[in-house]
C-alpha positions as CSV (number, residue, x, y, z in Angstrom):
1,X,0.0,0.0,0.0
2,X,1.0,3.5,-0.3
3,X,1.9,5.7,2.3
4,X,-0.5,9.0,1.8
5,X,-0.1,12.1,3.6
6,X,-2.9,12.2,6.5
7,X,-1.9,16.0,6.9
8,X,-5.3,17.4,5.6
9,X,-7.2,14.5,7.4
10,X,-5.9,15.7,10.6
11,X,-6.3,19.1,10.3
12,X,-10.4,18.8,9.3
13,X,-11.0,16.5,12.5
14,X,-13.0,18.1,14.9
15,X,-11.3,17.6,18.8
16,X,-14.7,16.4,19.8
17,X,-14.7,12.9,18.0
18,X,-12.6,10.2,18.3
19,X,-11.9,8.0,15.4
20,X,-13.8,4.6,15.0
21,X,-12.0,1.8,16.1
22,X,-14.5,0.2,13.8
23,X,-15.6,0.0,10.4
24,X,-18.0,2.0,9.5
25,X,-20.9,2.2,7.2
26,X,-21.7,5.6,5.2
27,X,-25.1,6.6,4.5
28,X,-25.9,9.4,1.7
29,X,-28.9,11.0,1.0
30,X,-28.8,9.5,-2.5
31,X,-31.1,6.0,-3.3
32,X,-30.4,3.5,-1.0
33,X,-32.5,0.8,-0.4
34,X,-33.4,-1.1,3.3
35,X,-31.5,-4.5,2.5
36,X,-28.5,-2.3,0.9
37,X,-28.1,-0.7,3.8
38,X,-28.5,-3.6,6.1
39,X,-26.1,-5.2,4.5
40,X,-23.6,-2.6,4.6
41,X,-24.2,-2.7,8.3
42,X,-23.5,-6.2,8.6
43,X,-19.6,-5.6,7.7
44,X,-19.3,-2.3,9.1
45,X,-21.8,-1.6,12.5
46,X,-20.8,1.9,13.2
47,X,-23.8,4.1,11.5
48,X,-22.7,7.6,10.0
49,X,-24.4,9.8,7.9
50,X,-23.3,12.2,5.5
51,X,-25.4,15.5,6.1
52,X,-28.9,14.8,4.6
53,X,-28.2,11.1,5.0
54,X,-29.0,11.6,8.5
55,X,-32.9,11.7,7.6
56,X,-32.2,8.7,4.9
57,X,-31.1,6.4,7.6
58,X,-34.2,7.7,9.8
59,X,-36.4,6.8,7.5
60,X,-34.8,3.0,7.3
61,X,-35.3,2.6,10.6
62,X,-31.7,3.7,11.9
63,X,-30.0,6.0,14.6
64,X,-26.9,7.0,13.1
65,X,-24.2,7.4,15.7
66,X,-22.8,11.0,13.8
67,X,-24.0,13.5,11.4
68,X,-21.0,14.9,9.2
69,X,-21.0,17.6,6.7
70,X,-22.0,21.2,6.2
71,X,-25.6,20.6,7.6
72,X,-27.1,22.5,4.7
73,X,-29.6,19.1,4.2
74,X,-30.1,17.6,7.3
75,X,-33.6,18.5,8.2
76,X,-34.8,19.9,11.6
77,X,-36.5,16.9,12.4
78,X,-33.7,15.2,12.5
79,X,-31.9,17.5,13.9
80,X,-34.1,17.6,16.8
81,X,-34.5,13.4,16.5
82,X,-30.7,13.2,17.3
83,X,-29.5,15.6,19.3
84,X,-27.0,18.4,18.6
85,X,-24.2,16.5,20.2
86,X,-23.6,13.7,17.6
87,X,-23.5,16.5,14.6
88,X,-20.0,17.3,13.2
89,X,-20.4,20.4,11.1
90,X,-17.7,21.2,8.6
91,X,-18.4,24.9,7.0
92,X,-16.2,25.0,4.0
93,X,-18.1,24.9,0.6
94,X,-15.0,23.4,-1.4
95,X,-15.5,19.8,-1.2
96,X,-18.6,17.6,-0.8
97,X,-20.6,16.2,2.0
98,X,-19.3,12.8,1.5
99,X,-15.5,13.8,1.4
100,X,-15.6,15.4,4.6
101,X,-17.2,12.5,6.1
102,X,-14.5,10.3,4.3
103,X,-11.6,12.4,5.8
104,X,-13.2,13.1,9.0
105,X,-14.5,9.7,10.7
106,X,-10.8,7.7,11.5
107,X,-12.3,4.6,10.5
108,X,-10.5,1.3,9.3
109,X,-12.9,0.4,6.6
110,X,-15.6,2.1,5.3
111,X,-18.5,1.4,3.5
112,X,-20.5,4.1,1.5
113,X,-24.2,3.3,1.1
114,X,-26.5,6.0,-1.0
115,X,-23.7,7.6,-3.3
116,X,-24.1,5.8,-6.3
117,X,-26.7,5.2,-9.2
118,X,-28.8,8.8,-8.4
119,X,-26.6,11.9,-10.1
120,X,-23.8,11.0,-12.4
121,X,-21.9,14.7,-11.0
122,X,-21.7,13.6,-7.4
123,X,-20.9,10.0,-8.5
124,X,-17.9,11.6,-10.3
125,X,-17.7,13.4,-7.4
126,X,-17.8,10.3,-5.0
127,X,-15.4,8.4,-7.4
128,X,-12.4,11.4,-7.0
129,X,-12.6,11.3,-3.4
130,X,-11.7,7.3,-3.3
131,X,-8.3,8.5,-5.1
132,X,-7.4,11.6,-3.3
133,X,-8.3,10.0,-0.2
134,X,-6.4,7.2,-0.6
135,X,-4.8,5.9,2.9
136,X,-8.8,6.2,3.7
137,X,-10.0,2.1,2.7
138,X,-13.7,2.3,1.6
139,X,-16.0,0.8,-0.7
140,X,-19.1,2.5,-2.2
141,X,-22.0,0.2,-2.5
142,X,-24.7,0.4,-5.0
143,X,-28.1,-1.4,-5.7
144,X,-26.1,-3.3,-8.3
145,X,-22.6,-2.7,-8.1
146,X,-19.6,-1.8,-5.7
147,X,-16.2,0.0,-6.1
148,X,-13.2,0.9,-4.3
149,X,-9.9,2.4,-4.6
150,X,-7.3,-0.4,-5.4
151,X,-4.8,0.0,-2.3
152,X,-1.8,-0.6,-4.4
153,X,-1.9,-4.3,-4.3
154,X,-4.3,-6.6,-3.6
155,X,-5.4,-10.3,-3.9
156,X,-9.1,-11.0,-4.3
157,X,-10.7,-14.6,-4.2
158,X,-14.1,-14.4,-6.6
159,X,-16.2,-16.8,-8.4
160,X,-15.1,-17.6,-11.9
161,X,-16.6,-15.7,-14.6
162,X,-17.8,-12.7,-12.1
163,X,-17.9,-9.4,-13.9
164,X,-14.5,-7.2,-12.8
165,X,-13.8,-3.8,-14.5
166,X,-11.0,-1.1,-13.6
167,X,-10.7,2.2,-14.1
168,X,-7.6,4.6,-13.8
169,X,-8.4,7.9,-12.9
170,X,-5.1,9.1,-13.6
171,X,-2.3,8.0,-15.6
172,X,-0.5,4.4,-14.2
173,X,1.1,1.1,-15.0
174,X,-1.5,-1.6,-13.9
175,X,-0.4,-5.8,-13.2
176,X,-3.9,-7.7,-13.3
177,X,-3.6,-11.9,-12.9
178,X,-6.2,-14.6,-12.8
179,X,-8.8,-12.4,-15.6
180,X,-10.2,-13.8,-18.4
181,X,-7.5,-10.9,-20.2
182,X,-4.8,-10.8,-17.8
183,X,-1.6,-8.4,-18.2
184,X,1.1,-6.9,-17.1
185,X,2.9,-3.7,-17.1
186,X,0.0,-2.0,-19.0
187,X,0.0,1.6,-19.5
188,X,-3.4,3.1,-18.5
189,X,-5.1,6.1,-18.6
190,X,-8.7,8.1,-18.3
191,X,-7.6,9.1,-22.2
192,X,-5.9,5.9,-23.5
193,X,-6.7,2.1,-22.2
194,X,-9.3,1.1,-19.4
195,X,-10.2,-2.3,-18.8
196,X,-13.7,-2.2,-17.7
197,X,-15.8,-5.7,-18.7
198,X,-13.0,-7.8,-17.9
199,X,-14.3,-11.5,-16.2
200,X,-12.6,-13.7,-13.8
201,X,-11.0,-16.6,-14.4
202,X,-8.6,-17.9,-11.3
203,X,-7.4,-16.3,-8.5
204,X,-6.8,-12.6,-8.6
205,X,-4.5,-10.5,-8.2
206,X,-4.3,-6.6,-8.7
207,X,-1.8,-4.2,-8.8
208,X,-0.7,-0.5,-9.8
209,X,2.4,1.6,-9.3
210,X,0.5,4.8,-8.2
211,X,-3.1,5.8,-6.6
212,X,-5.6,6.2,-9.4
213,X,-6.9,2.8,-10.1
214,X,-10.9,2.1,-9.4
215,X,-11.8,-1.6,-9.1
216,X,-15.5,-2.3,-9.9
217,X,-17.6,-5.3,-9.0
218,X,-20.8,-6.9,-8.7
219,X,-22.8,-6.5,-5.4
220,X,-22.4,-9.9,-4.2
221,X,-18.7,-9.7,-4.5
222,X,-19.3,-7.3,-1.0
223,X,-18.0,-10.2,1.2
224,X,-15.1,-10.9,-0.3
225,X,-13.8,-7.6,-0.7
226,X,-14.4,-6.6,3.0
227,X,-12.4,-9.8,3.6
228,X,-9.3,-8.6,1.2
229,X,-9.4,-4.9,2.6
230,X,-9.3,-5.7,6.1
């Protein structure tokens, strides 16, 4: 794995909150659904939201444990519902909701629930904090699909003949074994060669020489990709 500068991390905590010694799962005020969710918490049992994802997770039933963001979402019921004292308000208006919450909650894993498959901006959006916010592990779960950050090198375990695309978001060398097309030392770039649609076909292994490379997956890979990341 690389080692990332936590400089800007630390200087956005808030004195108040202590990191998570456990992972964590995420909840946006995008579309999430009840068993998503559920099964987000099953991996990760510490409830955050991100701003208006506060009256998402109300509305499924759950108490999140802390509000972050700029709390320009977050309804007053909620508000009220929770308490004042488990909202961590961050004012600046140059990054979104769910980057400060990324930055901000000092967890070893988290996973994003309610952040993908609604507007395609604050998926972008979503996808750009995974790489700048690299020594922060966390994997964004759809209704469909799942993605995270490749952590420089990784070994994955999936079911032969599972869907498995990646995506550089900057310009890197990539290693990928145990793919249907496998290769090595392969130039990639957001303007040159992807490999998204790619299947597996053995054991996998991952690997890229800098921060930059998105790993996507089916939902039910979930599991097994907790397993790898921890």
């Amino acid at each position: 794995m690389w080692l990332v500068s936590r400089m800007e991390t630390i200087n956005t905590m808030i004195d108040d909150f202590l990191p998570f010694c456990e992972s964590i799962t995420l909840v946006g005020g995008g579309d999430v659904s009840r068993s998503t969710l559920e099964e987000a918490l099953i991996h990760a049992p510490n409830l955050v939201a991100a701003d208006g994802g506060a009256d998402r997770a109300l509305a499924l039933g759950h108490d999140p444990l802390r509000v972050v963001g700029d709390m320009d979402s977050v309804s007053e019921a909620a508000r009220a519902h929770l308490g004042a004292e488990r909202f961590q308000q961050i004012e600046e208006q140059d990054s979104t909701d769910f980057d400060k919450a990324l930055r901000s909650v000092g967890a070893s894993l988290v996973i994003g629930v309610g952040f993908l498959g609604r507007r395609l901006d604050h998926e972008l959006a979503c996808l750009n904090s995974l790489v700048r916010h690299a020594d922060r592990p966390c994997v964004l779960l759809g209704e469909k699909d799942l993605c995270f950050h490749l952590p420089g090198e990784l070994a994955l375990e999936l079911p032969v003949g599972m869907r498995l695309s990646l995506f550089p978001m900057a310009g890197l060398e990539a290693r990928a074994e145990g793919l249907r097309w496998s290769f090595d030392a392969l130039t990639m770039a957001p303007w040159d060669k992807i490999g998204t649609s790619n299947e597996v076909a053995g054991p996998v292994r991952l690997r890229a020489d800098r921060p930059g490379l998105l790993v996507m997956l089916p939902r039910a890979a979930l599991p097994r990709v907790v397993e790898a990341l921890a």
